[in-house]
NUNU-738041 format. One record per residue (C-alpha): y, z, x. Coordinates in steps of 0.02 Angstrom, whole numbers, plus 50000, padded with zeros to 5 digits. Layout:
# NUNU-738041
VEXMI  north     up   east
VEXMI      Y      Z      X
...
# end
This chain:
# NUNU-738041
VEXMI  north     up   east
VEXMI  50000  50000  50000
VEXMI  50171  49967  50084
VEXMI  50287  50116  50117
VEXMI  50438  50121  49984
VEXMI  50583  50203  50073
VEXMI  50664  50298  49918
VEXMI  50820  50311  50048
VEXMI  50846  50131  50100
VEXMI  50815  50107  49896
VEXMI  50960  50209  49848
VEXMI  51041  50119  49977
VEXMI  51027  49933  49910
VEXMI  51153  49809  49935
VEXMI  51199  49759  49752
VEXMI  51222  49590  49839
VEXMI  51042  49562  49892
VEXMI  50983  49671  49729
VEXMI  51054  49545  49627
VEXMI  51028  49387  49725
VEXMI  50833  49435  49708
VEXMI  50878  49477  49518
VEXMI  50935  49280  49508
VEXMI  50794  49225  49584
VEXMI  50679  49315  49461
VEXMI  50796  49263  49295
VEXMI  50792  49076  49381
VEXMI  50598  49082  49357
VEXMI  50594  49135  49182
VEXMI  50703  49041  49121
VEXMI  50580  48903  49072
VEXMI  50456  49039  48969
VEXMI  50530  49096  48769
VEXMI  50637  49245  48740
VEXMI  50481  49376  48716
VEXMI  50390  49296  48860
VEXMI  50537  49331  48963
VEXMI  50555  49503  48918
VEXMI  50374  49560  48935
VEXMI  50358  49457  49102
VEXMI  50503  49553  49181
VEXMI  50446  49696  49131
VEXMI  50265  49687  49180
VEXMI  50323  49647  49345
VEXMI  50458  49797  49366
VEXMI  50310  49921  49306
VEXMI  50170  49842  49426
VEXMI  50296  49828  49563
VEXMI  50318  50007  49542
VEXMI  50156  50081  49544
VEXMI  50125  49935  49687
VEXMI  50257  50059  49762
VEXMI  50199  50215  49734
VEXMI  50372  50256  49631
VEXMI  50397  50306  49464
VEXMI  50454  50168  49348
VEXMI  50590  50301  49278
VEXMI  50634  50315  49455
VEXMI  50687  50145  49483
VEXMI  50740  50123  49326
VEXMI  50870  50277  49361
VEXMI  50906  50205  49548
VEXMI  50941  50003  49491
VEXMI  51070  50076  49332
VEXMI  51163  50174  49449
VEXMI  51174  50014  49585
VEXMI  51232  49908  49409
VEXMI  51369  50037  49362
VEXMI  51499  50060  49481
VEXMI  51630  50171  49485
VEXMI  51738  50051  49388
VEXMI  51598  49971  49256
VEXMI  51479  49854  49295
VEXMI  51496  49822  49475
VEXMI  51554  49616  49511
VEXMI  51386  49547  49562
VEXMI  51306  49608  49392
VEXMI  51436  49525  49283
VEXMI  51403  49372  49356
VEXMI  51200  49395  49309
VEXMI  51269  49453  49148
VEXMI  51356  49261  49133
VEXMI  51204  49176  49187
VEXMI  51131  49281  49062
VEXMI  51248  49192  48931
VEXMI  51250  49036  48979
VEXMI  51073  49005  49055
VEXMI  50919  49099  48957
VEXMI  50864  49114  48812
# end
């Protein structure tokens, strides 16, 4: 199993969080609504335990890389465009 640093986690760049957030919406983009949903999330939880970290963990962790001190941080409300404009 590889070795999850919960530190270097915590740590992320929201830059390279959500350029590997892209990459992952880019893929599903060609499955339905409730096919993208499920897939996402079947990865996050099997990632996880992959990890050996609590999905609520992560889950906690990724929301506070998201919210910034002033909102959404910038590189999130450009996912959140794609979002719009691109899927689903």
């Amino acid at each position: 199993m590889p070795q999850l640093n919960r530190d270097v986690m915590n740590m992320a760049a929201p830059r390279d969080v959500a350029m590997a957030s892209m990459t992952v919406l880019d893929r599903l983009q060609d499955f339905r609504p409730e096919i993208q949903i499920m897939g996402a999330a079947a990865v996050f939880l099997e990632l996880a335990t992959h990890l050996g970290i609590p999905a609520q963990e992560a889950f906690t962790a990724t929301k506070n890389l998201i919210n910034g001190d002033d909102g959404k941080r910038p590189e999130f409300r450009a996912i959140t465009a794609y979002l719009q404009g691109e899927i689903a």
